[in-house]
C-alpha positions in Angstrom: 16.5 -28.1 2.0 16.2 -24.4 2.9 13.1 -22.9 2.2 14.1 -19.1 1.3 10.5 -18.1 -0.2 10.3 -14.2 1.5 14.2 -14.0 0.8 13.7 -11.6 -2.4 10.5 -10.2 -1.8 11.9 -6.9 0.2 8.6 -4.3 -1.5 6.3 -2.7 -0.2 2.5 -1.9 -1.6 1.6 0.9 -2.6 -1.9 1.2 -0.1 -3.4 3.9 -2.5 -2.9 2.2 -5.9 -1.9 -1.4 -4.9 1.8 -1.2 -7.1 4.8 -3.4 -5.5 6.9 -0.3 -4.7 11.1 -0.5 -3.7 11.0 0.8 0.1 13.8 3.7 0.5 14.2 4.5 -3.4 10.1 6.1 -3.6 7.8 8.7 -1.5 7.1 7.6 1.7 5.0 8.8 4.4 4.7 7.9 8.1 1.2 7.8 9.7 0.1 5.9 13.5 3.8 4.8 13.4 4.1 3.2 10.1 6.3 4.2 7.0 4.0 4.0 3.8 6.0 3.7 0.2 4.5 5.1 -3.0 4.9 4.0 -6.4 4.6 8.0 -7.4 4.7 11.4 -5.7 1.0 11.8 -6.9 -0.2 8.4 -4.5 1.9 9.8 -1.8 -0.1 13.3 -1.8 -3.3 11.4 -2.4 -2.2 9.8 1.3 -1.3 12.4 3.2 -4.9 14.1 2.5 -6.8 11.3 4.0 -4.9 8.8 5.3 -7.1 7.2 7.4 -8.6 6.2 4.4 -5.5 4.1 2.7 -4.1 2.8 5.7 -6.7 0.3 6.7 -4.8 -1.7 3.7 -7.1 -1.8 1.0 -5.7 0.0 -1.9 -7.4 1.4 -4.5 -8.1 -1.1 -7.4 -9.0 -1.6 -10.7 -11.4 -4.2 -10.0 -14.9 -4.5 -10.6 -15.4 -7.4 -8.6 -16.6 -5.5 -5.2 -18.6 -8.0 -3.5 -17.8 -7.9 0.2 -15.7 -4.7 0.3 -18.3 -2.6 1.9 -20.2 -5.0 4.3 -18.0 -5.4 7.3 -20.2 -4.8 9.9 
């Protein structure tokens, strides 16, 4: 048996809004080195203004369940 489990899964997130994104068909922006994709032009500019900010990988959720998100030291 051949396990092909990452075989389909060729998207990127979204690190301002969180969305599964199609790399080369959406906005992109490259910051330290790495290529960012965007679900919309609007998350892309939302990036580029401080993206120091969305690149540490934690998008920008919808959920209300915060505990630990601000207690890293």
């Amino acid at each position: 048996m051949h396990a092909h489990g990452h075989h389909h899964d060729h998207r990127a997130t979204d690190p301002v809004c969180g969305m599964k994104v199609a790399p080369g068909g959406s906005p992109s922006a490259v910051f330290e080195g790495t290529t960012y994709w965007f679900c919309d032009p609007a998350c892309a500019s939302t990036f580029r203004e401080d993206p120091t900010r969305w690149a540490d990988g934690a998008p920008l959720t919808h959920d209300h369940d915060e505990t630990d998100a601000t207690h890293h030291g």
